[in-house]
N, C-alpha and C positions, 0 to 999 in steps of 0.2 A: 504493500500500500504506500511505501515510502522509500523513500532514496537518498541516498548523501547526496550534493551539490558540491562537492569539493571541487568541481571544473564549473562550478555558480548552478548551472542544473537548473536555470530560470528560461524563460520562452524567449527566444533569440527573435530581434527584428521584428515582433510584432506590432510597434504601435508607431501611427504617423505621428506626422510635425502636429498637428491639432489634437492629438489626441494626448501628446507628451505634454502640451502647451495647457489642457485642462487638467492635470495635473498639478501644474504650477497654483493654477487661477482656482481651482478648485481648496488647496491649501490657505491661501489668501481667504476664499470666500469673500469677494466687493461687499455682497447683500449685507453681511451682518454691519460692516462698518458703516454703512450706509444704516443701517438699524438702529445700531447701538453710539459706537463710537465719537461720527459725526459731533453729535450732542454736546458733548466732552470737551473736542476740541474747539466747538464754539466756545465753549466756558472761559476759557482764556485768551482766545485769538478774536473774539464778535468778527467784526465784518472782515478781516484776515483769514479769517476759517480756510478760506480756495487758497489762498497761499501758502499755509502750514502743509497744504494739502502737495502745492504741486513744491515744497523746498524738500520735502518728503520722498516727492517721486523722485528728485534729480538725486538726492540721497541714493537711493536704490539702484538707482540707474549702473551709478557709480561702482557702487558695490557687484552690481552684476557684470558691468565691463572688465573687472578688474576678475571676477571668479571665469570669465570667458579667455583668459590667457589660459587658463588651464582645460575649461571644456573646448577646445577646441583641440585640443592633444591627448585625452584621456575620456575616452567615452563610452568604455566598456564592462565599468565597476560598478555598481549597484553602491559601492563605497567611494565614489570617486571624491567625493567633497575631502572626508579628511584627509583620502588621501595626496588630493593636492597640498596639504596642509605638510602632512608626512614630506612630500619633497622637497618642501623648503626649508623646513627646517628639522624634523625628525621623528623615528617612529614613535617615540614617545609623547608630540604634542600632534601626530596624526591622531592617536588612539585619544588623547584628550578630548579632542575636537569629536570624536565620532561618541564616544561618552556622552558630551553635552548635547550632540542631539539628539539620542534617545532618549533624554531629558524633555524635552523640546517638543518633539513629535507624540510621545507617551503622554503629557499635562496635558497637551493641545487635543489630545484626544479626549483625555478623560476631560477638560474643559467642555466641549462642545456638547460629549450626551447630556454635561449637567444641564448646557445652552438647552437643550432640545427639550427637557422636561421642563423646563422654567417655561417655553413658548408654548407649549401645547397644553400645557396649567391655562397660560392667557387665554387662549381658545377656548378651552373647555368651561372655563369659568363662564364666557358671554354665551355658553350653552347651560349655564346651571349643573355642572358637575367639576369633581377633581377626579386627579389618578393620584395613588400613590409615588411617587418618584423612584422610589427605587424599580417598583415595576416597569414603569416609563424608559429607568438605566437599560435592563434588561430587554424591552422592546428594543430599543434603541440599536445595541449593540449587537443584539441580532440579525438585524435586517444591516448592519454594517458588515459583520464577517462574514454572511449569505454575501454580498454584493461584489467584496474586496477576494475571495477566491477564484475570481479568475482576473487577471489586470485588465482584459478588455472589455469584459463587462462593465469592470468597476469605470473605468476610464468615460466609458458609454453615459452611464448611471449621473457620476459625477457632472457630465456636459450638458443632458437635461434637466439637473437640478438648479446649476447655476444657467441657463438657457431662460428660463421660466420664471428665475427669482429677479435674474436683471432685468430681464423685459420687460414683467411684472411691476418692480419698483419704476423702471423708466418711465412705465405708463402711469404710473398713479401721477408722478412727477409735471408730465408735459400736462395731463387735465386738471392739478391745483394750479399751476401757471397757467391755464385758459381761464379757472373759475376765478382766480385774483385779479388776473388781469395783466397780460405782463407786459412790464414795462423792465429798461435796463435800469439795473440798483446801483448807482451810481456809487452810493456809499460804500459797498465792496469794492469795487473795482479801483477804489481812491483809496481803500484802506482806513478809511473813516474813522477814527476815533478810537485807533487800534495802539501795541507800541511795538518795540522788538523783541522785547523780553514777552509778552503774551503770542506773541508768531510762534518767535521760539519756544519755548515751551508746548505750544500747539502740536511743530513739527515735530517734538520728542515723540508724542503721543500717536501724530500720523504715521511717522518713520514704523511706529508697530504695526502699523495698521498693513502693514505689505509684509510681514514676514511668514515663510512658510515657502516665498515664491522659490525659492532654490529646489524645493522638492523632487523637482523635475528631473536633480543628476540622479537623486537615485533609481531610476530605474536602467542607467546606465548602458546593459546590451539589449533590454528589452526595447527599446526607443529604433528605429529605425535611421539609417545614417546620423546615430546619435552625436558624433561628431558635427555635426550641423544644426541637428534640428533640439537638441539639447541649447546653445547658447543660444539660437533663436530664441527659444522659449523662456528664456530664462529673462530678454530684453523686452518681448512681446507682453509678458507676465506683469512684467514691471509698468508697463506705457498705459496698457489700455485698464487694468485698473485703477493707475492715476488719473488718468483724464476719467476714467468712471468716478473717484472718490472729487473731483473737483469740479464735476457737472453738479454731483449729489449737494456738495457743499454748498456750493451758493445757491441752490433749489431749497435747501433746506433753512438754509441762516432767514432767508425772504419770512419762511415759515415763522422762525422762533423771535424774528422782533414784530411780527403781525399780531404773534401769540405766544407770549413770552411764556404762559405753564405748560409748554410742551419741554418743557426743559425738566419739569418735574417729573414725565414717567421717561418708564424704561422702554415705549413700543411708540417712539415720537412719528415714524412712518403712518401706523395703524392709526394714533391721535390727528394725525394732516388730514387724512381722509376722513374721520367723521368732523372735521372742522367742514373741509369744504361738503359736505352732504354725500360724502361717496363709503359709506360705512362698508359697500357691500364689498367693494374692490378693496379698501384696505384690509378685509376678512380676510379674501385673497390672498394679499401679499403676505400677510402673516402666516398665514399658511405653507404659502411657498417659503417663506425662510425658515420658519420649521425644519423643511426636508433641505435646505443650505446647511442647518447642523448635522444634518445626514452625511450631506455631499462633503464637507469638510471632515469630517471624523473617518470616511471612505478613503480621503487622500494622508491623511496623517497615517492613518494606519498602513498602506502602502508606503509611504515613505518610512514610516519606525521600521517597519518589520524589515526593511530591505539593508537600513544601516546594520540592524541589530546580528541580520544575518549575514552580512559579509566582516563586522566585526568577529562571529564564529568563524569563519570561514580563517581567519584572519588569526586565530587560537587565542580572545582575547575572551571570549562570551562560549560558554559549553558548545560541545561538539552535536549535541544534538537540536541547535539549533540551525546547522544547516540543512535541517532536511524540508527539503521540497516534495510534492506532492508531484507524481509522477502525469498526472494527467491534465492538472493547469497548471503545472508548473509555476509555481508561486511557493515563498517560505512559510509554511501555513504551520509550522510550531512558534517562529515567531509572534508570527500574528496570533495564533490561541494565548502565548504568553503577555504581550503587550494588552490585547484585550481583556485579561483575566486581571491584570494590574491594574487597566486602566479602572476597572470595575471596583475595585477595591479600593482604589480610592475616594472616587466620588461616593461609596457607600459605604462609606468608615466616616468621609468628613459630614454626609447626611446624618447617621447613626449618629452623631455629636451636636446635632442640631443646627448646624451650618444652612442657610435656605441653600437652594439653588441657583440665583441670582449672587448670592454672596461667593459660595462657589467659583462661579464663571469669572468673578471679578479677580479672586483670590489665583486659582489658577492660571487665565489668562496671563495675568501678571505676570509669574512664574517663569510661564513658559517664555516670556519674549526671552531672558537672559541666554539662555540656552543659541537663540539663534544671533543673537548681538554679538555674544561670544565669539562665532565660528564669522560672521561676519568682519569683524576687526583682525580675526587671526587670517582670514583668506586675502581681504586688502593688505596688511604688511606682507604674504608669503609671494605674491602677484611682482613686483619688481624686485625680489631675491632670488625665484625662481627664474625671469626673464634674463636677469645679470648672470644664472648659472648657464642660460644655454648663448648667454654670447648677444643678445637680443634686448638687452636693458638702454629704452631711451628717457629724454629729460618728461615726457608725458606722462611717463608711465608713473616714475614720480611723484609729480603731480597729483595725480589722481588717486594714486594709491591712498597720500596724505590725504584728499580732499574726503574720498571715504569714510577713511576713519575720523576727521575732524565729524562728519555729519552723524556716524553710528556712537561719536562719545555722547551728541545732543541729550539723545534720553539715558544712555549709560551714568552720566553724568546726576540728572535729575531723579536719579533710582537714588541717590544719595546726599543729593543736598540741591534745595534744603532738604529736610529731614520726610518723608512719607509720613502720613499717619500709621499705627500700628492698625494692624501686625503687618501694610505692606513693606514699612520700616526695615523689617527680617528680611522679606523675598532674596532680597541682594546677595544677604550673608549667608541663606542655607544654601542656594545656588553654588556659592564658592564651597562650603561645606561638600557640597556634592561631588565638585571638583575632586576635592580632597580623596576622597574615596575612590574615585578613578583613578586618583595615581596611585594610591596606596596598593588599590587590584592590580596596577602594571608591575609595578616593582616590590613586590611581596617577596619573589625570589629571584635570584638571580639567574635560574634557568628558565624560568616561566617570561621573563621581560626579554630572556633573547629570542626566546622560541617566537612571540609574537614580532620583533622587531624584524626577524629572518624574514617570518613568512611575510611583513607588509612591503620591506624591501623585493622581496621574490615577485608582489604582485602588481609594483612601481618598475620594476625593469621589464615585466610584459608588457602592461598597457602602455609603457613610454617610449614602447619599440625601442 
């Protein structure tokens, strides 16, 4: 029923350029930030909002030009992110990196089913019922490990959910702009009454609002001329969410100074629509982002299971999680174990009395450090790597700094000034976490070689 993958044992060449690319966008999930988010970064940026939004995108951009030195020469790991990481500077902050995103991708999971019972609570309430949530966990994750065993299905699955959600939000969007009335907001576009320090701070919050989009390397030889359609994806990923999160934004800001208590709930999309008399369409779109908690918990889970299992591959994560399923060929012990975890959590911090809303906020949080992490460490590894093959110019430089200038924004504000408790902590068990990765590397001295051989052994295949 089962196979090693020791030669990866994953579906070669299956998936096109759109199909890698919802992947990406699918991890992101637009919908929710456009849901939730949005809101947030009005709070500090007002009529700035579209700018925090699009200082964010060029943020990312950044980040992905510089991770594109690498996919474009290594595109056949399912680990290829740390192990860009690995080449530049060593097997020991490769395996860091691939660490913290199991981090990363595992919270972001178990985030979104909490997302997904908190929404479908909303629902059900304006039907006069609740579910229990941890039932709801359980639904949830069900109809996520159904969908996520085979990658093209999932990939499929994931395209009509975000397909429906953005079209959906789009639409509500263009008909409260007919029912208002639209005229151009000048005060946006002038930045009206805004500072730099409220942008700033904005953009820390937006800068989150895109992470996940690297997803896309891990599918590594399942991707089709992944050498190509890999750093496509990863730039595509980056653009048309932004300009989606900064149509959202000043569509939305119009909203919150017309009607400033949409700032008070949490489903300020769903509240636009019974402003303007369209209760039944925002039913709608709440619905469809519902199944966007779907569709993102579908892509995080493809993306953890696939670090976790080339980390095995890799002799850093037990041997029996590289076993693939011989007939869709997928790592489906990973994914049983990531979703058993995931589960465990959201239903250990429910069992505590935590809502679900508090949850999503708590773990969201979390998770960003995880991919800030590998983000900082891939922009500095991006012109050491290019210097090692002879190939280092003054641009590259450039940009590499300009990256990490933009990924310290919110790194930065995760620490000072101070968060309120307990997101206060997030920062420092994050690094704790750390901690514990190295400790797992170099425990022994023959366990930190054996893994250093094998990730070196599979840095001089993919790097021909």
């Amino acid at each position: 029923m089962t196979s090693n993958a020791s030669s990866t044992g994953l579906r070669g060449n299956c998936l096109s350029f759109p199909e890698v690319l919802i992947q990406s966008v699918g991890t992101i999930a637009p919908s929710l930030t456009a849901a939730i988010n949005i809101g947030i970064v009005f709070g500090s940026s007002g009529n700035g909002t579209w700018m925090a939004y699009a200082i964010g995108t060029i943020g990312l951009i950044l980040v992905a030009y510089n991770i594109n030195h690498f996919a474009t020469q290594f595109g056949s790991s399912p680990g290829a992110l740390y192990l860009y990481i690995a080449r530049a500077f060593s097997p020991f902050w490769g395996i860091i990196a691939g660490w913290g995103l199991v981090f990363s991708y595992l919270i972001i999971f178990a985030d979104v089913v909490a997302g997904f019972s908190y929404y479908a609570n909303l629902i059900f309430a304006d039907l006069g019922f609740n579910i229990p949530s941890i039932l709801l966990y359980i639904i949830s994750i069900i109809v996520v490990t159904h969908y996520s065993a085979d990658v093209q299905i999932s990939t499929v699955m994931i395209f009509i959910v975000q397909l429906i959600s953005i079209g959906g939000i789009l639409l509500l969007a263009l008909i409260a702009l007919v029912n208002q009335g639209f005229t151009v907001d000048s005060s946006q576009l002038l930045l009206a009454d805004t500072s730099i320090n409220g942008i700033g701070f904005g953009a820390a919050i937006a800068i989150v609002s895109f992470v996940g989009f690297e997803s896309c390397i891990s599918l590594g030889k399942e991707a089709k001329n992944s050498t190509t359609s890999i750093p496509r994806s990863l730039i595509w990923s980056v653009v048309s969410s932004g300009l989606f999160f900064i149509l959202l934004a000043y569509i939305e800001v119009i909203g919150f100074q017309a009607y400033p208590k949409l700032l008070e709930t949490s489903a300020p999309l769903y509240a636009i629509s019974q402003l303007a008399g369209m209760q039944e369409v925002g039913w709608f779109v709440n619905s469809v982002i519902l199944f966007t908690f779907i569709g993102c918990a579908i892509a995080s889970l493809n993306a953890g299971s696939r670090i976790m299992f080339s980390l095995a591959c890799n002799k850093f994560f037990p041997r029996k999680l590289t076993y693939v399923n011989p007939k869709s060929q997928t790592p489906y012990m990973a994914m049983r174990l990531l979703s058993a975890i995931g589960f465990l959590i959201v239903t250990v911090m429910q069992i505590f009395g935590i809502s679900d809303l508090d949850i999503f906020g708590y773990l969201g949080t979390m998770a960003t450090y995880g991919f800030l992490f590998i983000y900082v460490l891939v922009s500095l590894a991006a012109p050491i790597y290019l210097a090692q093959r002879g190939k280092l110019k003054l641009q590259h430089k450039v940009f590499s700094i300009l990256a990490v200038l933009f990924i310290s924004i919110p790194i930065t504000s995760s620490f000072y000034p101070v968060p309120p408790y307990p997101f206060s902590l997030f920062p420092y068990l994050f690094l704790i976490y750390l901690g514990v990765g190295a400790f797992l590397y170099i425990r022994s001295r023959s366990q930190a070689q054996s893994v250093a051989v094998s990730v070196m052994s599979e840095l001089n295949r993919i790097d021909g």
